[in-house]
C-alpha positions, -999 to +999 in steps of 0.1 A: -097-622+439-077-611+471-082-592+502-057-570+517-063-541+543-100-548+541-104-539+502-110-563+481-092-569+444-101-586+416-074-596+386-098-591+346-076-613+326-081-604+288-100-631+274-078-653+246-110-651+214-106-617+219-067-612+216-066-634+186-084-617+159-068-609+128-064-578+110-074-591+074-050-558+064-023-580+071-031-608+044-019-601+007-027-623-024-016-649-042-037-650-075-063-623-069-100-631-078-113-605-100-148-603-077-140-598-038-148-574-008-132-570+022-148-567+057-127-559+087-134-591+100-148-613+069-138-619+030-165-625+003-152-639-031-161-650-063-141-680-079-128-673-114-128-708-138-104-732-141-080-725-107-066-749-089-037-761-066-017-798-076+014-809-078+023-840-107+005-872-085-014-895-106-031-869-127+005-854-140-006-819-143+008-789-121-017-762-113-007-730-091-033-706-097-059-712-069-072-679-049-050-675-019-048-651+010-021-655+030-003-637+059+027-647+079+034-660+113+060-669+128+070-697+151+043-723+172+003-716+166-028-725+161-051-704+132-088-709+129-111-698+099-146-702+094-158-708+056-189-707+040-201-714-001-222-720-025-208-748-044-228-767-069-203-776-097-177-804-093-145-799-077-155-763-067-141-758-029-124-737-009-108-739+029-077-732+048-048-731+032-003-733+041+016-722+017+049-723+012+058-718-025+042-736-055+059-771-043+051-770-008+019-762+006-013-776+023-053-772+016-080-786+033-117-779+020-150-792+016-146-798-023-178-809-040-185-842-059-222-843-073-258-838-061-251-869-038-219-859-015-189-838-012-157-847-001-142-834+028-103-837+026-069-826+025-038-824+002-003-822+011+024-811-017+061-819+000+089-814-030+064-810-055+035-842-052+006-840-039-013-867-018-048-865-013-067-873+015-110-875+021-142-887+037-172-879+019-195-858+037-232-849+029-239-821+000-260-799+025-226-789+045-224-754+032-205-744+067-170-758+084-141-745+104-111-755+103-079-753+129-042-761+121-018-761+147+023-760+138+049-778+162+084-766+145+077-787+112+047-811+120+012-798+119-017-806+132-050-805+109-090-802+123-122-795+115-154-784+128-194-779+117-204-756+145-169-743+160-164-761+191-160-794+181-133-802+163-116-838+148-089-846+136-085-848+097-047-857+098-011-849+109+012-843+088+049-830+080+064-806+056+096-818+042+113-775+032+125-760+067+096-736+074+116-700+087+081-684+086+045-698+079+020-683+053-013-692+067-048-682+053-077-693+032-080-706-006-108-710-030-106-724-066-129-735-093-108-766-115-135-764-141-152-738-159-174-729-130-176-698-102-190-698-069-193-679-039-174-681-009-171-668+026-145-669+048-144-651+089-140-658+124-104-657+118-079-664+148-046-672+158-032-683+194-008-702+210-003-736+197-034-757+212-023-790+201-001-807+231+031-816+228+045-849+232+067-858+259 
């Protein structure tokens, strides 16, 4: 606010939350479920059986066929999604999802275990091997966001149960030179099981996570 000439003025700076929602028209699909529907600001989907993403590590198989919905972004930033499911059969999950091509990519989910706990983790496939990485977390989380920030080719992974806290899951770098990100949201059933999941609140700003001096 200012005074000048006796009239005073006042500056309304668009607030941030509200420049950085996504048009979900601008996401396309990798791997398509075969039940969805699309909201202007939120995706409900249906897992079809035996989908998955992993590259080779320990288990030696390669699976490419999770649900993915992915747009592209260019440069520094920070995206936030808000997922909610129904899982109840092991390894069902879904979360927030890099990807590069089938050899490079990043997921982080809540993926569940058994009636006891889930896992809440993240893999990282750099030149085709995945890595896995958890904490297991209590079965009645049915709600997380998550945030991943890019500085040129590190990144910056977090999550959250009630969207304004978040903690660090991990850091992490991708190996391919990244010209222009694919960000978005996967779900996947590894077994012969379906669930339902729900992804909204999605945003992308300026790259939150500080950079090191």
């Amino acid at each position: 606010m200012m005074v000048q000439n006796g009239l005073i003025y006042i500056k309304f700076t668009m607030r941030k939350d509200i420049e950085s929602k996504m048009r979900l028209s601008d996401f396309k699909w990798i791997n398509q479920p075969r039940l969805f529907s699309l909201e202007s600001d939120r995706l409900t989907l249906m897992t079809d059986p035996e989908t998955d993403f992993w590259q080779r590590t320990w288990y030696g198989f390669q699976h490419d066929n999770a649900h993915t919905f992915l747009r592209e972004v260019s440069g520094d930033f920070t995206f936030t999604v808000k997922t909610g499911f129904e899982a109840n059969e092991q390894y069902d999950q879904c979360g927030l999802m890099l990807y590069q091509d089938s050899e490079n990519w990043m997921k982080a989910s809540v993926e569940y275990e058994n009636q006891d706990y889930a896992r809440l983790g993240s893999v990282v496939t750099n030149v085709g091997y995945s890595d896995w990485a958890t904490s297991d977390v209590s079965v009645t989380v049915t709600i997380v966001w998550y945030r991943l920030s890019r500085r040129d080719q590190d990144f910056y992974l977090e999550s959250s149960y009630d969207g304004i806290r978040f903690q660090q899951m991990r850091m992490f770098h991708m190996h391919k030179p990244i010209a222009v990100a694919r960000i978005g949201i996967y779900a996947c059933s590894p077994l012969k099981s379906s669930f339902k999941a729900v992804f909204s609140d999605f945003e992308l700003n300026e790259c939150k996570w500080e950079k090191q001096i």
